[in-house]
C-alpha positions in Angstrom: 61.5 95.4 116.2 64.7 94.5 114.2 66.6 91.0 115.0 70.5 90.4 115.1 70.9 88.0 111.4 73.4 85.5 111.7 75.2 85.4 108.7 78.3 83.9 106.6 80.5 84.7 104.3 78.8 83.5 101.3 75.6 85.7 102.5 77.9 88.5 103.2 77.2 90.9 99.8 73.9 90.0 99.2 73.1 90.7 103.3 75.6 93.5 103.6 76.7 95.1 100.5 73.6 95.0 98.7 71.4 96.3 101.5 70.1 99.8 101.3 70.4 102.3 104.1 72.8 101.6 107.4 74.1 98.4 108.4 76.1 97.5 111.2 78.5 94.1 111.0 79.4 92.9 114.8 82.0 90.6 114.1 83.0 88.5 117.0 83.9 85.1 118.5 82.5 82.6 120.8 85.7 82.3 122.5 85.9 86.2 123.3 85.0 87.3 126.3 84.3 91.1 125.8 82.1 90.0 123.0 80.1 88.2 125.5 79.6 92.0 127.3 79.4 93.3 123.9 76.6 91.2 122.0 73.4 92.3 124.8 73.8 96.0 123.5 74.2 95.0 119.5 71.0 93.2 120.3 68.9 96.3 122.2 70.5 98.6 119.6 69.1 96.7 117.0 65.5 96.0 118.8 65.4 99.9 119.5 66.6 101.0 115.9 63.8 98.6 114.2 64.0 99.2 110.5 66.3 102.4 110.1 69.6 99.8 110.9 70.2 96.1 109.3 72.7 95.0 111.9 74.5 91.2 111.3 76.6 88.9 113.2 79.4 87.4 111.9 81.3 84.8 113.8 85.2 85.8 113.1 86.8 82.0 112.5 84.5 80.7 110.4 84.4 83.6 108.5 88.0 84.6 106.8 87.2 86.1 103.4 85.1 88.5 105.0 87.3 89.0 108.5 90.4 89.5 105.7 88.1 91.7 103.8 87.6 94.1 106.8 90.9 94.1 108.5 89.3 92.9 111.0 92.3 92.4 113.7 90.4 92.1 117.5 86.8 91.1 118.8 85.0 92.3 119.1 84.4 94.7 116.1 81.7 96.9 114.8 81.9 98.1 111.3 79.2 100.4 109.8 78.7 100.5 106.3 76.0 102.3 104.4 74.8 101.5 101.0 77.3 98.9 100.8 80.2 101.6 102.0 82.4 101.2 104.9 82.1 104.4 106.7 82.6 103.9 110.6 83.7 101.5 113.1 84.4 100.9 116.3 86.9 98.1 118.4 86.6 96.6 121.6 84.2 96.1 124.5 82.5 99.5 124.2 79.2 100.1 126.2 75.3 100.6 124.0 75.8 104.4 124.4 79.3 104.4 122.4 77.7 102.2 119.7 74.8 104.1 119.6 76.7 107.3 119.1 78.5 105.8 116.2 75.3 105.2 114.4 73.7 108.5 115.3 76.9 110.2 114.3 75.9 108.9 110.6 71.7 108.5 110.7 70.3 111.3 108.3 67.4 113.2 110.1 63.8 112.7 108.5 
């Protein structure tokens, strides 16, 4: 079982870009409402994808190098990188299935 890592900018390239393998960045704020809706599925995606999928949370205001970094223009915001790579993302209050698709859309079969 895989936990949701809090993180900040200063943790961001040795959490994010340094990892191996899949990671997905939910970028949100406490203030947003759809990331309230949004944050239960991050958390069973990331319980139900154990060790295949790093996934971090990253608070939006507290975080501007990395929020500039990322375009990152609404919350909340899902952006999957691999090996350090940006290579998806997703925008808005989208339900577990739609996140989940994005990360099967990119998992390499064993």
């Amino acid at each position: 079982m895989s936990a949701v890592l809090e993180i900040l900018d200063p943790q961001f390239e040795g959490e994010a870009l340094n990892a191996p393998g899949l990671v997905l960045v939910y970028f949100w704020a406490p203030w947003c409402g759809p990331c309230r809706l949004v944050a239960p599925s991050v958390q069973a995606i990331a319980a139900h994808m154990g060790s295949a999928l790093k996934v971090l949370k990253m608070e939006v205001d507290p975080n501007p190098t990395t929020v500039q970094r990322y375009h990152v223009e609404g919350v909340p915001a899902l952006v999957l990188l691999r090996d350090g790579q940006e290579i998806d993302r997703i925008e808005g209050a989208v339900t577990k299935q739609r996140i989940q698709e994005l990360i099967d859309r990119h998992c390499i079969p064993i």
